[in-house]
N, CA, C, O and CB atoms as a CASP TS submission, in Angstrom:
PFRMAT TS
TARGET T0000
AUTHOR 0000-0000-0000
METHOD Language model
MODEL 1
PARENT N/A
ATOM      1  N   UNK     1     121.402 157.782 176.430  1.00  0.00           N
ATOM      2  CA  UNK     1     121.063 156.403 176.700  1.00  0.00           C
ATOM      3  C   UNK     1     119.968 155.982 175.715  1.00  0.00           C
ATOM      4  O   UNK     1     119.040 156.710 175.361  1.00  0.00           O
ATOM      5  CB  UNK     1     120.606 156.213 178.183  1.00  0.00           C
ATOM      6  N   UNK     2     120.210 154.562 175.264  1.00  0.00           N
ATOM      7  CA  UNK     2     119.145 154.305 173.876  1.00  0.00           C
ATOM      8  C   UNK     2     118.022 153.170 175.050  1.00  0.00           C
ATOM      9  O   UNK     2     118.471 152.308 175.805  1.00  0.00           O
ATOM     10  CB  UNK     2     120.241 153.136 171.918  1.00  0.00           C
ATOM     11  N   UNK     3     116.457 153.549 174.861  1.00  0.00           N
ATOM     12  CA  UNK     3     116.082 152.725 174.967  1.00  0.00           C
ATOM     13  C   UNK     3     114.510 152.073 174.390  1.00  0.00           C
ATOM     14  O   UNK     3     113.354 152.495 174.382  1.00  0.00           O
ATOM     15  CB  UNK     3     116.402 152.831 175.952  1.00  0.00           C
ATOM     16  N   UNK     4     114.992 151.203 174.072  1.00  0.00           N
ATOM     17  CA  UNK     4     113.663 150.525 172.843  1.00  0.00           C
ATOM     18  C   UNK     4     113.244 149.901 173.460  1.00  0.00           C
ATOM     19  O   UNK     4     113.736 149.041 174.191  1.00  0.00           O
ATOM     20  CB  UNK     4     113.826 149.699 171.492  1.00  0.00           C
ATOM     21  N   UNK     5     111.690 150.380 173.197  1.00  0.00           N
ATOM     22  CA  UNK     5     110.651 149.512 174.027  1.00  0.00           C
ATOM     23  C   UNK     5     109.702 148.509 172.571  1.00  0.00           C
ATOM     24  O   UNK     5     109.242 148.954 171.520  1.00  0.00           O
ATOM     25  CB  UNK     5     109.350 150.902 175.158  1.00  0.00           C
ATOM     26  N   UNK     6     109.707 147.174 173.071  1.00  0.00           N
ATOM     27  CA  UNK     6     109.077 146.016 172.305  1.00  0.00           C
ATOM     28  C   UNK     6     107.603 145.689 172.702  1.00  0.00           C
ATOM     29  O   UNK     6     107.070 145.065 173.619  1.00  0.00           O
ATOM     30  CB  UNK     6     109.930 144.731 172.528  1.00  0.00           C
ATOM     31  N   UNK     7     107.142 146.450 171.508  1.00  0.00           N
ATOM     32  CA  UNK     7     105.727 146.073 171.387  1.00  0.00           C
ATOM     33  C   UNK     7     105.195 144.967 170.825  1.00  0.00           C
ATOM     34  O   UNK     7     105.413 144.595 169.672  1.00  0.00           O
ATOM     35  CB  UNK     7     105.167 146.882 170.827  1.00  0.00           C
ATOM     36  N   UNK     8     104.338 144.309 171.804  1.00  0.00           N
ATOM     37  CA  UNK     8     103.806 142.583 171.088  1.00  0.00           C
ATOM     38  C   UNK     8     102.154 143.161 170.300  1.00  0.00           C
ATOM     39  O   UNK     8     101.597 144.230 170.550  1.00  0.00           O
ATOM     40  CB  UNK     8     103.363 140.844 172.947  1.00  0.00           C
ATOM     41  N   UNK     9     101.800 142.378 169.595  1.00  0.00           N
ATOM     42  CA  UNK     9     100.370 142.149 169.096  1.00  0.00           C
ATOM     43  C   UNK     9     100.183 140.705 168.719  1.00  0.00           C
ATOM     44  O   UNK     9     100.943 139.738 168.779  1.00  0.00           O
ATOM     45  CB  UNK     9     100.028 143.060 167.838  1.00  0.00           C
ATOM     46  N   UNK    10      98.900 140.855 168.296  1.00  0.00           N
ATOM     47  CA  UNK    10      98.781 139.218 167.807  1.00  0.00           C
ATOM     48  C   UNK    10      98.531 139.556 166.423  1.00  0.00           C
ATOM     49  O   UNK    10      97.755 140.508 166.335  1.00  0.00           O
ATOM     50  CB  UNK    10      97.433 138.131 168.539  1.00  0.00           C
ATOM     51  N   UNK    11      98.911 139.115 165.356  1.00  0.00           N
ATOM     52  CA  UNK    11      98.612 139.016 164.194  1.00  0.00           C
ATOM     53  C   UNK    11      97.941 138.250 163.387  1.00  0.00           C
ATOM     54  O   UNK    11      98.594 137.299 162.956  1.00  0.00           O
ATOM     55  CB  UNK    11      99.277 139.059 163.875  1.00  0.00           C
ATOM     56  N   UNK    12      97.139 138.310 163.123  1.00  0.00           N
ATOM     57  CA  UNK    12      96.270 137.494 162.106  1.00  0.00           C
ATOM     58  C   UNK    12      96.279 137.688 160.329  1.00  0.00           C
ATOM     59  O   UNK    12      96.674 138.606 159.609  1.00  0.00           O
ATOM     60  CB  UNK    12      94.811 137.832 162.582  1.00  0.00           C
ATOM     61  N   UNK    13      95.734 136.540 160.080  1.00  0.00           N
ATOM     62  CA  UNK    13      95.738 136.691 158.529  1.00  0.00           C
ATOM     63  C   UNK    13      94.952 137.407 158.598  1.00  0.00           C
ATOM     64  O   UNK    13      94.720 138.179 159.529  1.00  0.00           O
ATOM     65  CB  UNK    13      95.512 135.680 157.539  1.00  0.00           C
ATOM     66  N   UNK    14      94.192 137.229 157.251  1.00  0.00           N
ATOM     67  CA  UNK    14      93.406 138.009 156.637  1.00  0.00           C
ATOM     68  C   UNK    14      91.374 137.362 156.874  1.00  0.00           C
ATOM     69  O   UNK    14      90.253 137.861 156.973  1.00  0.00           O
ATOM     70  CB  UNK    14      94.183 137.967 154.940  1.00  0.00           C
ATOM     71  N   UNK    15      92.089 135.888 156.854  1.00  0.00           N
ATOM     72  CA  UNK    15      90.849 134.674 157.093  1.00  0.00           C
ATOM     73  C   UNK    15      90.398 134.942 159.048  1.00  0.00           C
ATOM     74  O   UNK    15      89.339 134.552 159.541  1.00  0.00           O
ATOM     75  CB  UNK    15      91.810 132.488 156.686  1.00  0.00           C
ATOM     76  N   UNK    16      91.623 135.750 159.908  1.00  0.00           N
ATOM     77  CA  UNK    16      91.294 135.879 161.243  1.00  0.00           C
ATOM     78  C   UNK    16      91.773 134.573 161.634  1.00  0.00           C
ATOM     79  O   UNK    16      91.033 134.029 162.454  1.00  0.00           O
ATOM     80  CB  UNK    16      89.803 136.209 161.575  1.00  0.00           C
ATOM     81  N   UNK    17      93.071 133.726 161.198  1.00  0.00           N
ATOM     82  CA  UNK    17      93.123 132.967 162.028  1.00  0.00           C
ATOM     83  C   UNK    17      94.369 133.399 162.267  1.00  0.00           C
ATOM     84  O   UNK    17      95.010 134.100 161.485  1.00  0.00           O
ATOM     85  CB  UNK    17      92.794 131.707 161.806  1.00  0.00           C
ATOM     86  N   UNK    18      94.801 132.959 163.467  1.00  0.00           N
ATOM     87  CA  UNK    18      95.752 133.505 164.399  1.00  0.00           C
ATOM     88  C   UNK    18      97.581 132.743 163.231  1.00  0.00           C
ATOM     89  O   UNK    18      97.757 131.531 163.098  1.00  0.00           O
ATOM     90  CB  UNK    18      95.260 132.587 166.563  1.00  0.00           C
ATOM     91  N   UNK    19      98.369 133.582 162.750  1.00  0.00           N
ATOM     92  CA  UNK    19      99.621 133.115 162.283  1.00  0.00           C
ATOM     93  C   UNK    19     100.311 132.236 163.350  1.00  0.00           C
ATOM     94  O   UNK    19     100.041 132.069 164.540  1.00  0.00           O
ATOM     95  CB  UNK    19     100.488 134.291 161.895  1.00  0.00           C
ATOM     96  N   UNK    20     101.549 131.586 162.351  1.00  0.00           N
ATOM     97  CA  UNK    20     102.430 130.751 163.305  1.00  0.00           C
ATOM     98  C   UNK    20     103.685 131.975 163.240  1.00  0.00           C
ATOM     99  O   UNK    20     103.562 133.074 162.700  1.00  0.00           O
ATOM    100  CB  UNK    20     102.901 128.884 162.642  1.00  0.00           C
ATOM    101  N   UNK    21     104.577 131.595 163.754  1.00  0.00           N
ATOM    102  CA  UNK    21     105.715 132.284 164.691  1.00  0.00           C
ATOM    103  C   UNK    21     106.291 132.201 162.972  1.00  0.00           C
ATOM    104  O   UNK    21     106.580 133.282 162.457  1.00  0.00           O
ATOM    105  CB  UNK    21     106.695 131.265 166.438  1.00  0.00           C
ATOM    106  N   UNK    22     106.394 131.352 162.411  1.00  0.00           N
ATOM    107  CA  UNK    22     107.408 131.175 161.246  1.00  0.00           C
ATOM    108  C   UNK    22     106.732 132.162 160.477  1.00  0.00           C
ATOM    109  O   UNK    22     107.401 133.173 160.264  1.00  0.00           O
ATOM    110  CB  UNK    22     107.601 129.627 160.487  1.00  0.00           C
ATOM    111  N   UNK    23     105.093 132.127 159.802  1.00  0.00           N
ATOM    112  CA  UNK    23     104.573 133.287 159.435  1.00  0.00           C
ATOM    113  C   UNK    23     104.979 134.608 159.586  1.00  0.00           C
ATOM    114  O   UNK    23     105.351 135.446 158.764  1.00  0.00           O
ATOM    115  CB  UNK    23     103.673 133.274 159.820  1.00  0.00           C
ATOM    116  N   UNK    24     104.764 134.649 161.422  1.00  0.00           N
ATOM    117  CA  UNK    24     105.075 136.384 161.622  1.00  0.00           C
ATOM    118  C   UNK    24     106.449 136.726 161.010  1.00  0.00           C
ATOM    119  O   UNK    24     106.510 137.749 160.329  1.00  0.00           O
ATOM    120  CB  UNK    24     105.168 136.913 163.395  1.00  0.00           C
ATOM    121  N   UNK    25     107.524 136.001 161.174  1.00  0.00           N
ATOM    122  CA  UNK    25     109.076 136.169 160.238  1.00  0.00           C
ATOM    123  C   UNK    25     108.734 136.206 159.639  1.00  0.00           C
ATOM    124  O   UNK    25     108.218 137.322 159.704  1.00  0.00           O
ATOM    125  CB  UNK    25     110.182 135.516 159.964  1.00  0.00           C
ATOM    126  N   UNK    26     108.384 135.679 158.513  1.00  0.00           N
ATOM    127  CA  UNK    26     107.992 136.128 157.333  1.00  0.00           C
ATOM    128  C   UNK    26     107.192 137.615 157.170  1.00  0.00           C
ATOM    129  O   UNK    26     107.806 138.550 156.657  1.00  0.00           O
ATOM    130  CB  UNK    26     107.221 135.066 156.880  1.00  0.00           C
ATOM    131  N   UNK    27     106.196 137.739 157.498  1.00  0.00           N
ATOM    132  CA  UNK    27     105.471 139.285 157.557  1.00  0.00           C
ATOM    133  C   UNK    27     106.093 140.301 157.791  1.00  0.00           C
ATOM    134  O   UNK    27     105.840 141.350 157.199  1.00  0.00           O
ATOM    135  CB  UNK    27     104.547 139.494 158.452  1.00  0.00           C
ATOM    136  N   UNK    28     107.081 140.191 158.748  1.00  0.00           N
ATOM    137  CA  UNK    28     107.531 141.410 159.251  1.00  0.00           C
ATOM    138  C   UNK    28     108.900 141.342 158.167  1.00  0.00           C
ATOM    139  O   UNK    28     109.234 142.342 157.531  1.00  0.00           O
ATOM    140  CB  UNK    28     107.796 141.454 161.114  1.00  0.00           C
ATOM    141  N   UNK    29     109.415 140.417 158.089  1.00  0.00           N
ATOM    142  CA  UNK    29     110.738 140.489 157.441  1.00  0.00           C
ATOM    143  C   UNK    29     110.300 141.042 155.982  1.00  0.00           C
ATOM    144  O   UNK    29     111.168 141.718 155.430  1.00  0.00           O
ATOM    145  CB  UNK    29     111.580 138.942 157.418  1.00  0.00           C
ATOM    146  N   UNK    30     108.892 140.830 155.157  1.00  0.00           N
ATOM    147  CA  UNK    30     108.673 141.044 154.158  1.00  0.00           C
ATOM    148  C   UNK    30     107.845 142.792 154.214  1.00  0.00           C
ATOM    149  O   UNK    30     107.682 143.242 153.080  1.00  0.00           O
ATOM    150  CB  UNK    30     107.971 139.732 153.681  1.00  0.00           C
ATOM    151  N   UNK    31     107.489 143.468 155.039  1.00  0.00           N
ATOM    152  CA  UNK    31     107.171 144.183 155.667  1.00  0.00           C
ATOM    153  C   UNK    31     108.663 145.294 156.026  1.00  0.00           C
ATOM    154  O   UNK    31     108.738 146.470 155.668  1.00  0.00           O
ATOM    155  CB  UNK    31     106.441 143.377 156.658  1.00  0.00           C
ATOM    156  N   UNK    32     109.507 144.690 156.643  1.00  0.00           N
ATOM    157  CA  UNK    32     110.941 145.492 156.454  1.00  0.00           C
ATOM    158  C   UNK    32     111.521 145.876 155.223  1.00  0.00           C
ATOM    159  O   UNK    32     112.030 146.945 154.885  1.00  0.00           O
ATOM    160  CB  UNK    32     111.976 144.775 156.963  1.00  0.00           C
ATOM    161  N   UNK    33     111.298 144.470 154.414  1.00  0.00           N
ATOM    162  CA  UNK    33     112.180 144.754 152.988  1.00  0.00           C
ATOM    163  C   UNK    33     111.372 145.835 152.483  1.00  0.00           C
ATOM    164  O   UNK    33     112.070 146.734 152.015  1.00  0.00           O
ATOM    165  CB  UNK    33     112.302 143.401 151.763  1.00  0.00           C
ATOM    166  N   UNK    34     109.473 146.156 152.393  1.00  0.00           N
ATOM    167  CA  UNK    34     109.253 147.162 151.869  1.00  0.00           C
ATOM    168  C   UNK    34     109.619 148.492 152.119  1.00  0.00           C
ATOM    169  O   UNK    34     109.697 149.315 151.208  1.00  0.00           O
ATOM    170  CB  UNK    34     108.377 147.094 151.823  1.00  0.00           C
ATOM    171  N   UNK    35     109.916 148.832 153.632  1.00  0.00           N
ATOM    172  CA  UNK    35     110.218 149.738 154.223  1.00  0.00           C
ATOM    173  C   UNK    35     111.609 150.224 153.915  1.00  0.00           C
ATOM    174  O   UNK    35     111.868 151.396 153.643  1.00  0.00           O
ATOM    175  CB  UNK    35     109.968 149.457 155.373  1.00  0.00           C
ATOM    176  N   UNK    36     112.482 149.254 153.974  1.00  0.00           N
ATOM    177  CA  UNK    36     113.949 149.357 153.288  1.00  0.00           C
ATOM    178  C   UNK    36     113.855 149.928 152.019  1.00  0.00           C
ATOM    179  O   UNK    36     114.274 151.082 151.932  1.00  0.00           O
ATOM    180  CB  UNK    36     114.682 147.983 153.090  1.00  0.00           C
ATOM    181  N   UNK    37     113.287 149.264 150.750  1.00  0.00           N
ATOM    182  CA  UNK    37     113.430 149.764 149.742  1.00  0.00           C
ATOM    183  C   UNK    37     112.835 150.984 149.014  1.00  0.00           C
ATOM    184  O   UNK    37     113.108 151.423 147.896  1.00  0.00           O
ATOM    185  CB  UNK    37     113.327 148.977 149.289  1.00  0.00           C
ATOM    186  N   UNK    38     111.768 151.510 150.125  1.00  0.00           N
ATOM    187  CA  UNK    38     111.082 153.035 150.140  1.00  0.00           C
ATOM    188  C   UNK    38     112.172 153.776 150.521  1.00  0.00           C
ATOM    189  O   UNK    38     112.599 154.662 149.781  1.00  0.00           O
ATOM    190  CB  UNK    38     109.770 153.339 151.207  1.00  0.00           C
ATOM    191  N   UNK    39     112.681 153.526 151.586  1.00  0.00           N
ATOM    192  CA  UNK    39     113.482 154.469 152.816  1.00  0.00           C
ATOM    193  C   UNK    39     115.053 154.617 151.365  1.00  0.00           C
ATOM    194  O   UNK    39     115.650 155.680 151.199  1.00  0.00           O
ATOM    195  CB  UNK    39     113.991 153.121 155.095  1.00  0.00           C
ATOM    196  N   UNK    40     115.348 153.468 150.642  1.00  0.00           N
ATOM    197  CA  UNK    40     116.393 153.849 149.918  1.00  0.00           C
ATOM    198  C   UNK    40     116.263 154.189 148.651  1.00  0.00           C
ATOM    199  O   UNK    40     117.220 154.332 147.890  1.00  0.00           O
ATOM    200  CB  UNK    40     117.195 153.055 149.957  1.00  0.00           C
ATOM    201  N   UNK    41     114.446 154.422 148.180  1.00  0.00           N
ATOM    202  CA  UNK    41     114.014 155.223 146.675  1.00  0.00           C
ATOM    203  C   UNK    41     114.227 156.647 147.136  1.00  0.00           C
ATOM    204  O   UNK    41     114.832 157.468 146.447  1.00  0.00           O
ATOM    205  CB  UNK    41     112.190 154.979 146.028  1.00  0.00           C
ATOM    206  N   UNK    42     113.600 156.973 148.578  1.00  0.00           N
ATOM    207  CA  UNK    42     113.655 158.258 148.878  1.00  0.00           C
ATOM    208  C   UNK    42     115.613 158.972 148.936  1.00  0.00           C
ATOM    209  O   UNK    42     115.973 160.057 148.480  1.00  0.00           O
ATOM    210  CB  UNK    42     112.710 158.261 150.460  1.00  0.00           C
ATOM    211  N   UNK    43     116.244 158.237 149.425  1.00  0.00           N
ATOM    212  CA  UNK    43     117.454 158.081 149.616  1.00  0.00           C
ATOM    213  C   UNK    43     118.281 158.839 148.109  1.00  0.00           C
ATOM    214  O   UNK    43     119.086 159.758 147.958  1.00  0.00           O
ATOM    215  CB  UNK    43     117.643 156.427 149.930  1.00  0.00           C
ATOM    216  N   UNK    44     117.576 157.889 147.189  1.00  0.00           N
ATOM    217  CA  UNK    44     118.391 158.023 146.060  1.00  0.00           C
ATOM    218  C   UNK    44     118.046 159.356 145.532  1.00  0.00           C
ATOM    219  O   UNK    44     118.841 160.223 145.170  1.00  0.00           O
ATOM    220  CB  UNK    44     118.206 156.900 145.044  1.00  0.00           C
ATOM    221  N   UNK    45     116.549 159.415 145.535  1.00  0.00           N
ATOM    222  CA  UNK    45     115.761 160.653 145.024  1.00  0.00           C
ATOM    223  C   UNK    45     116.321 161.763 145.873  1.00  0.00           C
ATOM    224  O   UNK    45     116.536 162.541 144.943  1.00  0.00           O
ATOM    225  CB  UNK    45     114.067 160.533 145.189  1.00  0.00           C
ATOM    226  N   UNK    46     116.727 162.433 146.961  1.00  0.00           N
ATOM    227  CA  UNK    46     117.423 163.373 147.556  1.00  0.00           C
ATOM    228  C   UNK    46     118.609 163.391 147.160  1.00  0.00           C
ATOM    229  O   UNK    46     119.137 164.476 146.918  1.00  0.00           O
ATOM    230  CB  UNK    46     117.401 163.324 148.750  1.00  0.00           C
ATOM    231  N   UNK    47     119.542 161.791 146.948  1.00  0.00           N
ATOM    232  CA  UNK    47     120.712 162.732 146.111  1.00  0.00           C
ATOM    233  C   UNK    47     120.794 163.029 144.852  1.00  0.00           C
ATOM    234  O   UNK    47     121.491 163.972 144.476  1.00  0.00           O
ATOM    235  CB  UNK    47     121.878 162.287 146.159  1.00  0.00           C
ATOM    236  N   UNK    48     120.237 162.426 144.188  1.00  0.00           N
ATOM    237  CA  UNK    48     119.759 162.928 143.110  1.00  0.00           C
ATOM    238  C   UNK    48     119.562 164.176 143.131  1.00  0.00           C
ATOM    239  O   UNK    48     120.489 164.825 142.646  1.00  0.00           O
ATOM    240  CB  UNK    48     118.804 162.409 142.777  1.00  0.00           C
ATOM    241  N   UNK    49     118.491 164.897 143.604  1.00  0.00           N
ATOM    242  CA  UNK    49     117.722 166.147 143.773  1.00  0.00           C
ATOM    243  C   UNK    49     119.582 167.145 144.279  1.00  0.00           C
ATOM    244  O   UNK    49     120.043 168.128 143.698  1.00  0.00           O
ATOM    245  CB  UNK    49     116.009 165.908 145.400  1.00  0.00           C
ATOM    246  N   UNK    50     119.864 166.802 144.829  1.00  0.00           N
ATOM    247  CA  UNK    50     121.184 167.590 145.451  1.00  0.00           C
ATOM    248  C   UNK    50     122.556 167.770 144.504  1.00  0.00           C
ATOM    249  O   UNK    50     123.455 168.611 144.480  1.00  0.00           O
ATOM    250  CB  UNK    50     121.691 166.715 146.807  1.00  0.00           C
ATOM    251  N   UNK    51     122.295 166.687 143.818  1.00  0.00           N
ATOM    252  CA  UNK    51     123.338 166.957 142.268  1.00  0.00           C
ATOM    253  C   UNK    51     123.087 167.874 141.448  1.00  0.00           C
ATOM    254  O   UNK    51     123.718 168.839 141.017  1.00  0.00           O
ATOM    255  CB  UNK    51     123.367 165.889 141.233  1.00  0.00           C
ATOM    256  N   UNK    52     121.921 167.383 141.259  1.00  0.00           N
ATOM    257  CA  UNK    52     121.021 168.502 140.558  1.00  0.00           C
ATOM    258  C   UNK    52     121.458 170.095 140.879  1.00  0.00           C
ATOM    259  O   UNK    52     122.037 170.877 140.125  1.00  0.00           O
ATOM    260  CB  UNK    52     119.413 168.288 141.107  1.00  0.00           C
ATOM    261  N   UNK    53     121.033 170.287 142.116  1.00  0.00           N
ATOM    262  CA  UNK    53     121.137 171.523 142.545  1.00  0.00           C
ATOM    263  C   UNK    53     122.177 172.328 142.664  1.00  0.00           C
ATOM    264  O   UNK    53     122.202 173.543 142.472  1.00  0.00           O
ATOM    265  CB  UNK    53     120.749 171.537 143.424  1.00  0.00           C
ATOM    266  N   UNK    54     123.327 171.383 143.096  1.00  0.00           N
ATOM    267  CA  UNK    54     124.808 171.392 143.484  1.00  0.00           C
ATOM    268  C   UNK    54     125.604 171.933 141.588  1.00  0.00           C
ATOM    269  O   UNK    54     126.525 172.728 141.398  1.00  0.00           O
ATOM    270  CB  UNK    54     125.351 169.289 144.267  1.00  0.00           C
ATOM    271  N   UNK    55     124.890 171.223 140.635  1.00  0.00           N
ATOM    272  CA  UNK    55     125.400 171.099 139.378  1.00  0.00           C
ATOM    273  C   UNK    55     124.839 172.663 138.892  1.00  0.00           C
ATOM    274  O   UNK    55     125.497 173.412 138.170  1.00  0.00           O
ATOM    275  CB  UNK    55     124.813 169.629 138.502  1.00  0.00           C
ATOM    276  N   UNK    56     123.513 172.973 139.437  1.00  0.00           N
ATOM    277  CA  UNK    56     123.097 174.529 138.400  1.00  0.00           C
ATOM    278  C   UNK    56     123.729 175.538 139.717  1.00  0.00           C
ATOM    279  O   UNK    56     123.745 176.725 139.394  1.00  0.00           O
ATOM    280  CB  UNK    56     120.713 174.930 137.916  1.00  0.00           C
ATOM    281  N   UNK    57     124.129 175.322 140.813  1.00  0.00           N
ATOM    282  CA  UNK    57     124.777 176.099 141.486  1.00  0.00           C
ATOM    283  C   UNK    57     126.163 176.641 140.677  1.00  0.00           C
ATOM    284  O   UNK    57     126.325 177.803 140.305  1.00  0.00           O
ATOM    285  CB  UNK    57     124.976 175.399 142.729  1.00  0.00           C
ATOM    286  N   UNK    58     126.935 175.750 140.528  1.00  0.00           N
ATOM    287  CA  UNK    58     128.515 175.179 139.935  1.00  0.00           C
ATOM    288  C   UNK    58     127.843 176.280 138.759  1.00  0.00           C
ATOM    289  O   UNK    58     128.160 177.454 138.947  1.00  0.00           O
ATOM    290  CB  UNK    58     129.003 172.944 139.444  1.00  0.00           C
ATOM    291  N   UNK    59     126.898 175.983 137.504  1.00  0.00           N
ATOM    292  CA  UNK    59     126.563 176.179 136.354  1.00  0.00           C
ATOM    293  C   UNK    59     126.255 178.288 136.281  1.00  0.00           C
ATOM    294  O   UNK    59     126.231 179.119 135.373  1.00  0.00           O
ATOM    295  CB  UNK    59     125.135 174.959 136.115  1.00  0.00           C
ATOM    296  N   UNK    60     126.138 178.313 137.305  1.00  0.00           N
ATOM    297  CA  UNK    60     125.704 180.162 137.395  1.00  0.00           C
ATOM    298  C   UNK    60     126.128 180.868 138.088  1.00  0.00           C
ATOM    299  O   UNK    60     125.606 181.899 138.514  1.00  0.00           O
ATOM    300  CB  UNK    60     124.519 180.632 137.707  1.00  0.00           C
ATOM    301  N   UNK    61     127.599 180.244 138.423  1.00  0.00           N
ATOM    302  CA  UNK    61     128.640 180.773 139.192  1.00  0.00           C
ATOM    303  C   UNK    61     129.721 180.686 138.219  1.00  0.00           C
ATOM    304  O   UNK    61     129.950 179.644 137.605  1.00  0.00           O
ATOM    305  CB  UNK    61     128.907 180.048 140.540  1.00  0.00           C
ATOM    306  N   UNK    62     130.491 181.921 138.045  1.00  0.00           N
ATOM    307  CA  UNK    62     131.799 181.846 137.285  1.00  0.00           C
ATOM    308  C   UNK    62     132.940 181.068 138.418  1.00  0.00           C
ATOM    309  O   UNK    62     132.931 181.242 139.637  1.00  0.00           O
ATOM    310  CB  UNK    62     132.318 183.592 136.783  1.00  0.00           C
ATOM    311  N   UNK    63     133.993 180.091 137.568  1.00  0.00           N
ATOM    312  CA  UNK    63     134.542 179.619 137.888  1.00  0.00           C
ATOM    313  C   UNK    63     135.741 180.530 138.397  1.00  0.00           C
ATOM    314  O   UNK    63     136.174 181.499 137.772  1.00  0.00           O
ATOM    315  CB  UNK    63     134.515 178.798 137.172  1.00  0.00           C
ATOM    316  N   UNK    64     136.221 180.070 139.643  1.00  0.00           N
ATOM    317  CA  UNK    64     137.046 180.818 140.677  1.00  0.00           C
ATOM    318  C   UNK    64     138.540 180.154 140.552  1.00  0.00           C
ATOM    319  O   UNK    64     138.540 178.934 140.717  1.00  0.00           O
ATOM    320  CB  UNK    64     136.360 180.641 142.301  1.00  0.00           C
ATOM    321  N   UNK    65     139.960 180.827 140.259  1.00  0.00           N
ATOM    322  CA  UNK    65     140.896 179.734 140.662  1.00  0.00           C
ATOM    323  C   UNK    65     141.726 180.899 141.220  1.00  0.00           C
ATOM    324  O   UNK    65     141.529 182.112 141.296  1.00  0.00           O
ATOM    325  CB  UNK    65     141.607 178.593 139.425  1.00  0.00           C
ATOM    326  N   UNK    66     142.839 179.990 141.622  1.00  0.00           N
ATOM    327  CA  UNK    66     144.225 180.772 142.604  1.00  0.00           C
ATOM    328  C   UNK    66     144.092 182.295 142.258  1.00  0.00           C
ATOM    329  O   UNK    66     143.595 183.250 142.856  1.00  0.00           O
ATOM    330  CB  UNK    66     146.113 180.189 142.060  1.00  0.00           C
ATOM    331  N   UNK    67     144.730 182.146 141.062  1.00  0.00           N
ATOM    332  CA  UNK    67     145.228 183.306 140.648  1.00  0.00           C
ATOM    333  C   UNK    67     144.176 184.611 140.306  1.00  0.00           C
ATOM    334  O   UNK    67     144.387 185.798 140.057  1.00  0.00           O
ATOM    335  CB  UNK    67     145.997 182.906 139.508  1.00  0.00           C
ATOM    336  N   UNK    68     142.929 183.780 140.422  1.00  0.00           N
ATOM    337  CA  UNK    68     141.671 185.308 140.861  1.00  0.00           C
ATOM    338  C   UNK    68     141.844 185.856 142.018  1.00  0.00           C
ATOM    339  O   UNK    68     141.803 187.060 142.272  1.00  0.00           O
ATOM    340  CB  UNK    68     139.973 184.987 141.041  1.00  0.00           C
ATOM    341  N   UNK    69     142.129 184.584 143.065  1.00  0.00           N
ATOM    342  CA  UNK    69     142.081 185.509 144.286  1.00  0.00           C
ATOM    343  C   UNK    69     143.318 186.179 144.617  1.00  0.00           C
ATOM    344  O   UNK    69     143.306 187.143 145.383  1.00  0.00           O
ATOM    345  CB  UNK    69     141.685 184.782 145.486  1.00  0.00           C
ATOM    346  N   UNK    70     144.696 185.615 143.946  1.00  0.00           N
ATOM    347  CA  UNK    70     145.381 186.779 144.545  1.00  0.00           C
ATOM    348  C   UNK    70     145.421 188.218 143.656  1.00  0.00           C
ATOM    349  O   UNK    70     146.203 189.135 143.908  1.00  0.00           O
ATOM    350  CB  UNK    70     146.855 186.293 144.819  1.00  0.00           C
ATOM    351  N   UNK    71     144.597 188.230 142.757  1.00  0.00           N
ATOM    352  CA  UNK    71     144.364 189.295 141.988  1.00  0.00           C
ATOM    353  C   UNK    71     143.206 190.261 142.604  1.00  0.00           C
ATOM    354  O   UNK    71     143.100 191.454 142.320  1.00  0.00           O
ATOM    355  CB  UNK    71     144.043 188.775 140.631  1.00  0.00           C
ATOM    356  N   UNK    72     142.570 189.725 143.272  1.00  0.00           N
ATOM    357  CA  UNK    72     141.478 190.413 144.332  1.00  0.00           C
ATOM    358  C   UNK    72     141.873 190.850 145.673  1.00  0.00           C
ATOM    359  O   UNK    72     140.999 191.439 146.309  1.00  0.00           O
ATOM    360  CB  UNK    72     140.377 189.469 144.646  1.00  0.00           C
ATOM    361  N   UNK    73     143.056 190.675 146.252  1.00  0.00           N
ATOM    362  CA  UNK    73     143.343 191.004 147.640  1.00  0.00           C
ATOM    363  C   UNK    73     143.675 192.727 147.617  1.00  0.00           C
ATOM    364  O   UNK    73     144.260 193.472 146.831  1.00  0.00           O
ATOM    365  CB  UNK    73     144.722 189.987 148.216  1.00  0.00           C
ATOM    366  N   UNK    74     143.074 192.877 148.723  1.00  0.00           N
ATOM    367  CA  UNK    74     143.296 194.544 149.071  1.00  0.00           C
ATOM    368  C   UNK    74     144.686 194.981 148.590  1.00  0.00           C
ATOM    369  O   UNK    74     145.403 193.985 148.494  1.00  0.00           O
ATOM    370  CB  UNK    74     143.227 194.911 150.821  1.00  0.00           C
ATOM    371  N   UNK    75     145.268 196.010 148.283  1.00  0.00           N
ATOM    372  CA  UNK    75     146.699 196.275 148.591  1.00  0.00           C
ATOM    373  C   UNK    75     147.444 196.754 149.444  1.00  0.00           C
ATOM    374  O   UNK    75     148.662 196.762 149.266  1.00  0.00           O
ATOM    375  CB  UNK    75     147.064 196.743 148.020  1.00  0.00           C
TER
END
């Protein structure tokens, strides 16, 4: 069962005066987009990092096909 609990605050500028409702959209929505576009640098940077790894794996392993393995089976 999902359940999200909604936390209020009051937000203020920076001057301490209390924002309007259209403000806080704005803040938070500009506040998400930063969070979004961290959450999808990190994103990229792990697959990245996994190609990488996946590629010198592939690179220091001799290549395997059919006809190795039925040349390897017990007799």
């Amino acid at each position: 069962m999902y359940n999200k609990e909604v936390q209020t605050a009051d937000y203020e500028e920076e001057h301490g005066e209390r924002m309007t409702v259209e403000q806080m959209r704005l803040q938070i929505a500009k506040e998400y987009e930063a969070h979004h576009a961290q959450k999808e640098r990190e994103l990229e940077e792990e697959s990245a990092k996994l190609d990488r790894e996946i590629e010198e794996e592939i690179q220091g392993q001799p290549m395997h096909t059919a006809t190795d393995e039925l040349l390897t089976f017990p007799a």
